[in-house]
N, C-alpha and C positions, 0 to 999 in steps of 0.2 A: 329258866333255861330255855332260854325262845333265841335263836340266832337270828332267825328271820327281823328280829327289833334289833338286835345288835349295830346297827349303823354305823355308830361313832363313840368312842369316849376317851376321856384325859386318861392321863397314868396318875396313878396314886400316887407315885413319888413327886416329892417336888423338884420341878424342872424336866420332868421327863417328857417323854414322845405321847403325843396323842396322836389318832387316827379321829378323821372328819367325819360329819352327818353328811353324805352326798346328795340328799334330798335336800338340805336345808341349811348349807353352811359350802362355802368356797373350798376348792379341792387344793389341798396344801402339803406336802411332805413330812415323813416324820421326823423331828433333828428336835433337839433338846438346845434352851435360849442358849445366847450367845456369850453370856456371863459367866454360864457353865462351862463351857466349851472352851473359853479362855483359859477357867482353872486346870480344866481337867491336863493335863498337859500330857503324860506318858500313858496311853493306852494299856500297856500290860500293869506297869505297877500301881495304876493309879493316882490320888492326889492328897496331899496332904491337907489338916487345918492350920490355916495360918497363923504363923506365930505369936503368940500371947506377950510376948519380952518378960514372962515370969519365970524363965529357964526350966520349965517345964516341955524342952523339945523331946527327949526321948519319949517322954508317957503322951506327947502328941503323935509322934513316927508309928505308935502303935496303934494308932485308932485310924487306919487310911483308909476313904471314901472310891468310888467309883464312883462313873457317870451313869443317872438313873438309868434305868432301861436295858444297863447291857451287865449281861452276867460274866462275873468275871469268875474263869476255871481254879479249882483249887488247885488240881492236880493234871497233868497229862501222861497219856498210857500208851507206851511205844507196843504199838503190837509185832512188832516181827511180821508183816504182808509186805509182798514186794507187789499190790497192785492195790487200787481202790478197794476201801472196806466196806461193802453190802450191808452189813446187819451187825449189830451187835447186842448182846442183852444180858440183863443178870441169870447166874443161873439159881432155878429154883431154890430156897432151904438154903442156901448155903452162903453167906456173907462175902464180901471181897472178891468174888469170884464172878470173871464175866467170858461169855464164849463170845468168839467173830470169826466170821468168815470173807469174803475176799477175793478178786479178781485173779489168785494166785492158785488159787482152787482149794485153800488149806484152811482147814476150822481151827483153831487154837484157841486154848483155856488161858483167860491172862489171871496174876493176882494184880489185886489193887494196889498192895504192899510193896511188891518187889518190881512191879513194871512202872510204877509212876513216878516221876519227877514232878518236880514244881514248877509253876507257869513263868516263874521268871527265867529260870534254867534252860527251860525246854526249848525257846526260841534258838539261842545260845549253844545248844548244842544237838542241833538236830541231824546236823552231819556225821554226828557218830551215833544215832540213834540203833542204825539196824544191827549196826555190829554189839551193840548191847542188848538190843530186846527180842533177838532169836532165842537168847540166853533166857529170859523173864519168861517167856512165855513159852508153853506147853503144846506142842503138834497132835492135837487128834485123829483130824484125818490129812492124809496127804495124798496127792494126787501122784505120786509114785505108784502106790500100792493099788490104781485104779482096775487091773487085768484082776482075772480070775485064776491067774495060775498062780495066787500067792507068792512070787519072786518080783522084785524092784526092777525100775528101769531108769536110773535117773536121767540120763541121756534123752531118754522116750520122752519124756513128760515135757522136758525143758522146751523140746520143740512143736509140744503141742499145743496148740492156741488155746482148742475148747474143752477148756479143764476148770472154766470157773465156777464158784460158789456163791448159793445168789442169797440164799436164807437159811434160817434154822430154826427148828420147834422142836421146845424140852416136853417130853411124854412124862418125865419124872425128872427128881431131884441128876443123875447120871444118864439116861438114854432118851436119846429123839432123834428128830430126821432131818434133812439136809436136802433143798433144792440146787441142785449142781445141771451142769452141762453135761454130768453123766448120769442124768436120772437121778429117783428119789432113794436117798442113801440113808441107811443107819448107821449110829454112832453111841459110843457108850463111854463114857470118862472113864471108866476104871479099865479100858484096854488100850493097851499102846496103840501106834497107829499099823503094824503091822498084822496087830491079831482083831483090825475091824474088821466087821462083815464086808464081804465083797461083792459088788456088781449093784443093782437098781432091782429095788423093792419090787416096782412094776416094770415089767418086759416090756409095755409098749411106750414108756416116757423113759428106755434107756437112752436116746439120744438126748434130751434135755428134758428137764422137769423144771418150770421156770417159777409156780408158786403153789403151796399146799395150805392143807389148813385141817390140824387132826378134829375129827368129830365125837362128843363126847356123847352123845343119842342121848341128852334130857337126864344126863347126870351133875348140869353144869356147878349144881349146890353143894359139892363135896369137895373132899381133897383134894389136892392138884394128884397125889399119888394114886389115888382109890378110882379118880376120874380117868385120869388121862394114861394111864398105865393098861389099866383095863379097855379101853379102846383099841378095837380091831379097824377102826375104817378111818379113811383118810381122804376128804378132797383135792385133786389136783391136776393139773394142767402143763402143759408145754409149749413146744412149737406146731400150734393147731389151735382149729378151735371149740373142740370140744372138752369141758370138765368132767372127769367123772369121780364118782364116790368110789373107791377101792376097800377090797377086804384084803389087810396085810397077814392073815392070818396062812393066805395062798402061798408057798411057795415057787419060786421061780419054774418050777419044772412040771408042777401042777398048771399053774397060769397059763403054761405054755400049750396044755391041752382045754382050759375051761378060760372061760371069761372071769376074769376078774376085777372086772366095773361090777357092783349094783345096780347104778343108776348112771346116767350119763347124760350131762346138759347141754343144749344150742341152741344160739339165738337164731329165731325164723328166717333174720335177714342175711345171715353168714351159711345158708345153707347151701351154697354154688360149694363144689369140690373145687373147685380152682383157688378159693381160700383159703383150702388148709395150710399152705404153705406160704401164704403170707399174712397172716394175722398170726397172733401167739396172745397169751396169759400175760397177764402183767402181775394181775393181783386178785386175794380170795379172801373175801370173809363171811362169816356167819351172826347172822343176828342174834341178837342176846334170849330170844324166847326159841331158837333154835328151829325156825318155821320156813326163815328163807338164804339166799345161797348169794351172794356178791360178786360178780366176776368184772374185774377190768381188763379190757381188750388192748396189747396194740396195736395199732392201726387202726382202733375204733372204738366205741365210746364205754359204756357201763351197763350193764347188763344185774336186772337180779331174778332169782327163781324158786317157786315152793321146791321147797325139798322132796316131798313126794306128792301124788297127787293125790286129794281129798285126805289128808293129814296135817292135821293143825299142827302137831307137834309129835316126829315119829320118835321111839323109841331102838333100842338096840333089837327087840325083838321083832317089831316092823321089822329092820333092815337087814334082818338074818333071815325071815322068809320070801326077801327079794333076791332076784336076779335079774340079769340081763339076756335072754332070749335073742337070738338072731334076729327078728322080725319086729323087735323092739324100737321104738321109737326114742331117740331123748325126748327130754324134757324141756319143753319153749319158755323162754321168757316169762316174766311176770311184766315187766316194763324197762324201757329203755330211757337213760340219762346219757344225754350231752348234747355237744355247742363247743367243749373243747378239743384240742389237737394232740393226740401222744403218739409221738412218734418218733421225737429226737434219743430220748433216754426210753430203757426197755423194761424197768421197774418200777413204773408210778403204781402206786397204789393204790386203793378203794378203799375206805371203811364206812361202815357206820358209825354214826355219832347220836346224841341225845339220850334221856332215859330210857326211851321208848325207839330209838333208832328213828326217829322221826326226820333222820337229814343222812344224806349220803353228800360223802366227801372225798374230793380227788386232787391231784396236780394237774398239770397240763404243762405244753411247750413252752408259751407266755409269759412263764413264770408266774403265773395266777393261781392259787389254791380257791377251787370250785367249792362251794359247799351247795348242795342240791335240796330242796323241800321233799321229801318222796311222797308226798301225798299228791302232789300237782306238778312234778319234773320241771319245775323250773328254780334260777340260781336265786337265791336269797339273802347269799355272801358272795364278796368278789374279792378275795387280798389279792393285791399284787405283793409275793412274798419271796419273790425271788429275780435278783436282777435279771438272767438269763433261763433256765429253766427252773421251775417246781415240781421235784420227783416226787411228792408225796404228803400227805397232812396226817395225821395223827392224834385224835383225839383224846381228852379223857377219859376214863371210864363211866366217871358220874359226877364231875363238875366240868362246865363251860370254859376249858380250857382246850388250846388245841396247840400241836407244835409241827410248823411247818421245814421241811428241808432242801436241797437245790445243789444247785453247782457251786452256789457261794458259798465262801468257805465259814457262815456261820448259820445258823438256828432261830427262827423267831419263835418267840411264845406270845399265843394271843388268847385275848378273855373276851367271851360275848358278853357284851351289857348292854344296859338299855344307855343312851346318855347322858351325861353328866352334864355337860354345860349347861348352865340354866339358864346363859344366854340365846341359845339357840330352841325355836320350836320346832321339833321333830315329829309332830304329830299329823296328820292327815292334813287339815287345812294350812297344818305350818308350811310342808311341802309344796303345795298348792301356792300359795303366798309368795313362796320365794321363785319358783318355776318361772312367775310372772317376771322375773328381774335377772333371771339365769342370761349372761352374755351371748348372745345368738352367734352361731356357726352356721356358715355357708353348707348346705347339702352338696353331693357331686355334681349333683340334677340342674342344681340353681346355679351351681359356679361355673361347670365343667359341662353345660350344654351339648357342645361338638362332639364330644369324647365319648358321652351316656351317650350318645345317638349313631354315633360309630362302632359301639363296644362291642360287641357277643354278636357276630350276626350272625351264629349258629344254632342248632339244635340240640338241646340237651337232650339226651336217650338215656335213662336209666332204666339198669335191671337189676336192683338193690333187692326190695320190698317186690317187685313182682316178677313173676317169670318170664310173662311173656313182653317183659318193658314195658316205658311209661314214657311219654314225651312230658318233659320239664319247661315250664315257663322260668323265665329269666329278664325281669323288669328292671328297667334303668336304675331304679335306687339300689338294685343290690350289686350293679356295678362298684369298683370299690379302685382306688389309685396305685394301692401295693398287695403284694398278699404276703404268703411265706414262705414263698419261693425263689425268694430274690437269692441272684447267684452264690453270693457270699453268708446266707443264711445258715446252714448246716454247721463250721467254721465259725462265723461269725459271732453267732451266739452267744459262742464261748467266750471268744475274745475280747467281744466289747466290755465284757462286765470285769474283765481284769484291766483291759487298756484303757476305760471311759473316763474322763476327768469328772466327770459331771455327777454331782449326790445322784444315786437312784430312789425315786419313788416307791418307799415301800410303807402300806396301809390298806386301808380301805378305798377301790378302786370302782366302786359300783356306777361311779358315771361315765364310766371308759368301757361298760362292759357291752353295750349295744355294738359301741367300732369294733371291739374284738371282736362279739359275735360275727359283724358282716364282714372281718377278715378272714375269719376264718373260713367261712361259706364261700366267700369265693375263692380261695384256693383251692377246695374242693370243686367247686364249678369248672376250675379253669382246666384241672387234673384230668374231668371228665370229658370235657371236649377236646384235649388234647388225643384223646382213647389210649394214653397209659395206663391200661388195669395196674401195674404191677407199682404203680408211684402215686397212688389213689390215697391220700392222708384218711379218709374213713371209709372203711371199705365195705361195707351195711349198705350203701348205695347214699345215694343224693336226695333221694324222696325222704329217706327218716333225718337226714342232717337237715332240710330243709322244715319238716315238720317242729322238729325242736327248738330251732333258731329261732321260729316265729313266734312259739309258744312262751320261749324264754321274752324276748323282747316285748311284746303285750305286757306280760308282766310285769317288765321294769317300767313300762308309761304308766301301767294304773297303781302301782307303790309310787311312781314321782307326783300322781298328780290325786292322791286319793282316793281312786277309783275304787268298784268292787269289781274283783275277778275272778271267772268261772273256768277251768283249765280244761271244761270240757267243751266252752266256746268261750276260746281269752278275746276272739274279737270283738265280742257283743259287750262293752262296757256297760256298765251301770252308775248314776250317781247312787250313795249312801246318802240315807233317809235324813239320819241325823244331821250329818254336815252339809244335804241340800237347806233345811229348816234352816239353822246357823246363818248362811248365808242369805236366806232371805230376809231372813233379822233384821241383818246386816243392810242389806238394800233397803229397808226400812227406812233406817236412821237416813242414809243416801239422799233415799227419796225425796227428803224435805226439803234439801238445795236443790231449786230446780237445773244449777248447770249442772249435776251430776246425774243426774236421773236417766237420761238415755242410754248410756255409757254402761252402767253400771252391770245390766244383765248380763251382756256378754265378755267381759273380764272379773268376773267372778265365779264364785262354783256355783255350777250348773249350768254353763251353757253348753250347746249343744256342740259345738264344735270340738272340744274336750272331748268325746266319747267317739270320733274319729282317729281308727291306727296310725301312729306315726307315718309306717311306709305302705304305701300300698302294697308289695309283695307279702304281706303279713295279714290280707285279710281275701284280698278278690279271688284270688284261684282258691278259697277255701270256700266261697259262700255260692250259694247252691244259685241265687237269682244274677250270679254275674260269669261263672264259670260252669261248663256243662263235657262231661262228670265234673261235680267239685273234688278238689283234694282232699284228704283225708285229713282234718286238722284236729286242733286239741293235744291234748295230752295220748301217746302214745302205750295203750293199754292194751293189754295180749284179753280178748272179749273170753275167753275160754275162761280165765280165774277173773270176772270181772267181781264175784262177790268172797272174792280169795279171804285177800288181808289187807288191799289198800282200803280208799276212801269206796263208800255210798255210793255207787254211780244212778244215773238215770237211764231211764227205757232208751235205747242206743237207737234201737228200729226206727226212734222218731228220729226226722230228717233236724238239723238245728235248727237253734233258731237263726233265722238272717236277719240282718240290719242294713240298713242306709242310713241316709238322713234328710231331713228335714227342708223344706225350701225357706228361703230368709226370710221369703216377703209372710211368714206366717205371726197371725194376731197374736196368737199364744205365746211367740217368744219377745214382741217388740211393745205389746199392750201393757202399761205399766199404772193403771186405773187400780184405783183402790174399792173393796167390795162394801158391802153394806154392813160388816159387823167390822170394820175399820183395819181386816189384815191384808194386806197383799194378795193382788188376784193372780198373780204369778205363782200360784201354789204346782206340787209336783203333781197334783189331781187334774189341775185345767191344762196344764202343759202336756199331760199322756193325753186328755180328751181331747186337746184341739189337735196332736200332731194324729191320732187314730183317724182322721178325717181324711188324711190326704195318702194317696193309694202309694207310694213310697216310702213311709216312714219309719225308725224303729220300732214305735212300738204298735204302729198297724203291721208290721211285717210279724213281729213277738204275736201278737193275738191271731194272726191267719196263720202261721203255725201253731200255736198248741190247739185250734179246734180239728175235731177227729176228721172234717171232710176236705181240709185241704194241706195233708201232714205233707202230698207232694204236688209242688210248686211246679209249673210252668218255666221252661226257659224261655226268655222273649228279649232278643237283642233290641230292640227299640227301650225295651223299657230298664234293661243294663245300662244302655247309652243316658239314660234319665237318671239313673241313681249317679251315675259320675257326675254328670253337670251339675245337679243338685246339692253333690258333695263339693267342689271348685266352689258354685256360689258363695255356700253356708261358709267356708273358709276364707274366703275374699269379703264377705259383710264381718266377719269375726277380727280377721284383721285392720279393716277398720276403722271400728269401734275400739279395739287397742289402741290403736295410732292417733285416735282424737282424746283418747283416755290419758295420752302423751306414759304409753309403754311401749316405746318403741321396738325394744328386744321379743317381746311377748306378738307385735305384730308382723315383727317380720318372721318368725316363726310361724306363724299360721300362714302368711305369704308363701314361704318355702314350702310347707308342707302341700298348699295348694298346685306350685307349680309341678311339685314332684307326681298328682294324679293328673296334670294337662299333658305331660310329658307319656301319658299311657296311650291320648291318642296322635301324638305328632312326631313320636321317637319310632325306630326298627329295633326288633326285640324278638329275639321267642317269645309267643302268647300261650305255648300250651294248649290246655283247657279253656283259656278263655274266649270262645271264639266271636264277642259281639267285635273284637279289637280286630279277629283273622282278617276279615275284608276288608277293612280300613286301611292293615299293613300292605295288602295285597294294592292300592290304590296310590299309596306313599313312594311304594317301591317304582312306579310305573311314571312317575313324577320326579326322580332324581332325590327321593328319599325326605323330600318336603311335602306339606300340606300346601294347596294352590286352590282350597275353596274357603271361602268368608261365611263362618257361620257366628254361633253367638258364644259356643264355647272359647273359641281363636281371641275373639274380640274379649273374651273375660281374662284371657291366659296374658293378652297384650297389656289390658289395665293395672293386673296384680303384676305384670315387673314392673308397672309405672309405679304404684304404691312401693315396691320393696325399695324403689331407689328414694322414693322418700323420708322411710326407714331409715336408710342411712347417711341422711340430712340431718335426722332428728340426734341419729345416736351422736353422728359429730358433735351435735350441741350441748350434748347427754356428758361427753367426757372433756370439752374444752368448755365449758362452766368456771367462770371465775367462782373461786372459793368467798363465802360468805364472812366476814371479819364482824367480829364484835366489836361496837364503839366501843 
């Protein structure tokens, strides 16, 4: 049960859909071969076996196939809603019987018996469905009877917009509650809908209750009756953004003089009063050891929280000697997930998934179902599972199964596994391996020169995360070409995925998930400099969408390339012990041709240029010797519960560790001398001792951090200005050394990544924090927005576009290669 490995695998059936290894296998669509596809010919009814000529057709008519992959309905249930259906679910104990609710504001009990048709039928006659399944089905509640004065209005209701029903939870086999736009409502099967309770559980969520979640206080090992019957308190939320625990045992008239929250939750960054009214609930759940609390936000990201404080696991008798106190504080955060966008649809959800809830799981606008590591907040799955948007994922309780939903009018089921193909290696060095050969993409930086250097010439102010605001840096690579704001997006969304001719891509999408991240960050970006508070896609501020972006992203380089990563400094890469040794092996055997010997260190694992972040905005404004204050990076952990219930963390007090890198011209990475008991002196022992020599290095920077007299570091812009140059060089000898290793794609890669940190000192940009770059901008600016002095960085920036265009002399050769013929 590990998602995090689930990458890619075939379908068990034969001919069906597989989803790709994105580290290690080309990114391809799911669609089942094209033999199948011939057969299959009528989607609803299916395909038949073809004919034997033993006249044996009837007893073949009865055995008919579908095409792998897609489930075909037995039955279809007209439920009598004249608007979108929200929720549907079995009810408890009781067979054939399913309640839904509805944009129409009505909960209805269907049978299975009497509301269903056959899927062949049901196409066929769906224009007379409603006049038949108002009949099937059963009205519980109705939004007529929504007044207190017990008498109908039907006239009233028909013209009132916010009367809808968003969800429902059975307390028992007949009685539960009801998320409506008129607050949290009871409901009981066995009373008409005239003689249901009237009015909202809770007086302050009568205007809308948008998600709950009953609590069963550590009885979760019993009956559904014994448990959830006996439950007094309920989780829940609306339009705001605070959750609180409620005791329904309060009546309305009582509540109205006593507080009726327990406890009440919010996240630190939502704490401006100008958010209540635009941020709202989307979604609640409760983990399965009952410890911690789930909240998804709209307009912003995932949130989760101990249930009480200094309680591993409270009881009902805990919660019955809690209250709420005027001078009470809620409850903050335990940590914060995302990088995605909710904002289109108002009920994506959140759950927990795994044994151990070890993964949080969401939708987004994207049409992307998120699945989150919660130990380390970063994304570990990326399905694209929905043409247009993805409201929600849905996991199983206790097998690797999840089912995602959307605006498309059908359901994916997907299984984590490890991979099947045994074509493909999927393993650390396999990734690594293929990375080398992955077809290289133009950056904005390297393509779009004029445009990064034109982009943002503003100042980002955020007052997310802090009160008194933060100036935000904004670096050419997280310039981006589109965002999600394009005119016709809102609208669009919808329409393309009914009007598109074109298959959509729906699988496993983890190498697309860096563009989405940086799309999504600048939208964000652009919202804030625009200063529309009120059209802010995440309204937590820009400093924690920027913290996670980066967090997530690190992490997708060191899973494509190997690496080890530490979530509470993802910049500071590391090679793995093992698969350094491996590869030196490997350069071993190398060795012994001498034309391959120079070549070999630096396009394989362990060189140093590898353990350089893709983009610079993911590393400089976080590290303490190049940005002063540094931003607050890593994984975003509220310090208060740091020994709560996630991971082990480390003494925080210490400042991190910082990194640079390495100069090219150093013995240790280019000296390829064999030792005196006959192994390789390129071990991972001589290469930390020879790079500990030179006063810029990772791992002389790693060791003057952890000793106790220099935990804090000096800011010194000259020797900022050294670590960038240092980092261009190492990039420019790396690329190369690919380039004569004839891996073209792998050197222009390092090429681009090089230009994209030259572009730090000869682009206009907000710097932020980093102020070795202030002065520099201030001297660009006074020059018509160009560099006009000849130094050696300029001259290296000039050489590496020389290289890249050789790059793509080589790749031309690369793909107009006459094919090799066998005599």
């Amino acid at each position: 049960w590990d998602v995090s490995a689930s990458m890619g695998s075939a379908s068990p059936l034969p001919g069906g859909s597989a989803t790709i290894t994105p580290f290690s296998s080309p990114r391809m669509p799911m669609r089942a071969c094209s033999e199948l596809v011939d057969t299959w010919k009528n989607h609803g009814q299916g395909y038949y076996l073809p004919s034997s000529g033993t006249g044996d057709d009837d007893k073949r008519k009865q055995h008919r196939r579908h095409m792998p992959g897609v489930v075909h309905p037995l039955l279809t249930l007209s439920t009598g809603h004249r608007g979108n259906v929200f929720h549907a679910s079995p009810v408890p104990h009781t067979i054939g019987k399913i309640a839904t609710c509805a944009a129409d504001g009505f909960l209805r009990l269907l049978d299975v018996e009497t509301s269903s048709c056959s899927s062949s039928s049901s196409t066929r006659n769906r224009s007379n469905s409603n006049a038949s399944s108002s009949e099937s089905s059963t009205i519980v509640l109705s939004p007529e009877y929504h007044e207190n004065n017990g008498e109908s209005d039907p006239m009233a209701f028909r013209f009132r917009s916010s009367l809808m029903c968003f969800s429902h939870h059975f307390l028992s086999a007949n009685v539960g509650l009801v998320c409506s736009e008129r607050g949290l409502l009871h409901f009981d099967l066995r009373l008409p809908p005239r003689s249901q309770r009237r009015g909202s559980l809770i007086p302050e969520l009568s205007d809308t209750c948008k998600a709950c979640f009953p609590w069963r206080g550590g009885r979760g090992d019993g009956d559904l009756n014994e448990c959830m019957e006996s439950s007094a308190y309920v989780f829940a939320g609306g339009s705001g953004v605070e959750v609180g625990l409620y005791d329904l045992r309060m009546t309305a008239s009582y509540a109205a003089t006593a507080d009726q929250a327990v406890q009440k939750y919010r996240p630190r960054a939502l704490k401006r009063k100008s958010l209540s009214s635009s941020v709202a609930v989307s979604g609640i759940d409760v983990s399965k050891d009952e410890r911690e609390l789930l909240v998804s936000y709209e307009s912003d990201h995932v949130y989760t929280f101990p249930i009480f404080d200094g309680k591993d696991r409270p009881t009902m008798e805990d919660i019955d000697g809690c209250g709420m106190e005027d001078d009470d504080k809620p409850v903050s955060e335990l940590a914060a997930y995302g990088g995605h966008l909710n904002r289109l649809t108002f009920l994506k959800m959140a759950k927990y998934a795994g044994p151990n809830d070890e993964y949080i799981c969401t939708g987004s606008d994207s049409g992307h179902a998120w699945i989150y590591e919660k130990k380390s907040s970063t994304v570990v799955s990326f399905m694209k599972a929905d043409n247009s948007t993805c409201n929600g994922i849905q996991p199983h309780p206790s097998l690797p199964y999840f089912i995602t939903y959307g605006i498309d009018s059908t359901a994916k089921l997907w299984r984590a596994t490890t991979p099947v193909d045994k074509d493909v290696d999927d393993s650390d060095m396999g990734r690594f391996d293929y990375s080398k050969t992955v077809k290289y993409e133009k950056s904005i930086v390297c393509d779009q020169w004029k445009k990064a250097r034109k982009g943002k010439e503003v100042d980002l102010f955020d007052d997310g995360e802090h009160t008194d605001g933060d100036e935000m840096p904004f670096f050419p690579d997280e310039t981006n070409e589109d965002d999600n704001d394009d005119p016709d997006h809102f609208l669009g969304v919808f329409l393309r995925s009914r009007l598109s001719r074109e298959a959509p891509f729906i699988g496993n999408d983890m190498t697309n998930l860096n563009s989405v991240l940086a799309k999504n960050y600048f939208t964000c970006a652009r919202s804030v400099d625009a200063g529309d508070d009120g059209d802010e896609p995440v309204k937590s501020g820009l400093s924690g969408m920027k913290r996670r972006v980066s967090l997530i992203k690190l992490r997708h380089q060191s899973d494509r390339l190997g690496l080890a990563f530490d979530s509470a400094v993802p910049w500071m890469f590391k090679f793995k012990d093992h698969l350094l040794k491996q590869s030196l092996n490997s350069e071993d055997n190398v060795g012994s041709d001498k034309s391959g010997a120079g070549n070999s260190s630096m396009v394989s694992y362990g060189c140093l240029a590898d353990l350089i972040p893709d983009n610079p905005s993911d590393w400089i404004p976080f590290d303490g010797l190049l940005a002063v204050p540094p931003r607050p990076g890593g994984m975003s952990l509220n310090i208060k519960y740091e020994g709560y219930c996630l991971e082990s963390s480390e003494d925080r007090s210490v400042a991190p560790v910082y990194r640079a890198c390495c100069p090219i011209e150093s013995e240790a990475v280019e000296d390829n001398s064999v030792d005196d008991e006959g192994g390789h002196a390129i071990g991972i022992d001589k290469v930390d001792g020879g790079a500990s020599k030179l006063s810029h290095s990772i791992q002389a920077n790693e060791k003057s951090m952890k000793s106790p007299e220099n935990r804090c570091v000096a800011y010194d812009s000259s020797q900022a200005w050294d670590i960038l140059y240092q980092t261009v060089a190492l990039l420019k000898e790396a690329g190369n050394k690919a380039l004569k290793a004839s891996l073209p794609f792998l050197a222009a890669r390092r090429y681009d990544k090089a230009i994209n940190y030259c572009s730090l000192a000869y682009l206009s940009f907000p710097v932020g924090p980093v102020d070795f770059l202030a002065e520099h901008q201030y001297v660009i600016s006074k020059n018509g927005g160009y560099e006009c002095r000849w130094n050696e960085l300029i001259k290296t920036l000039v050489m590496i576009r020389l290289n890249l265009a050789m790059c793509f002399l080589k790749q031309v050769r690369f793909f107009t290669r006459p094919l090799s013929r066998s005599p």
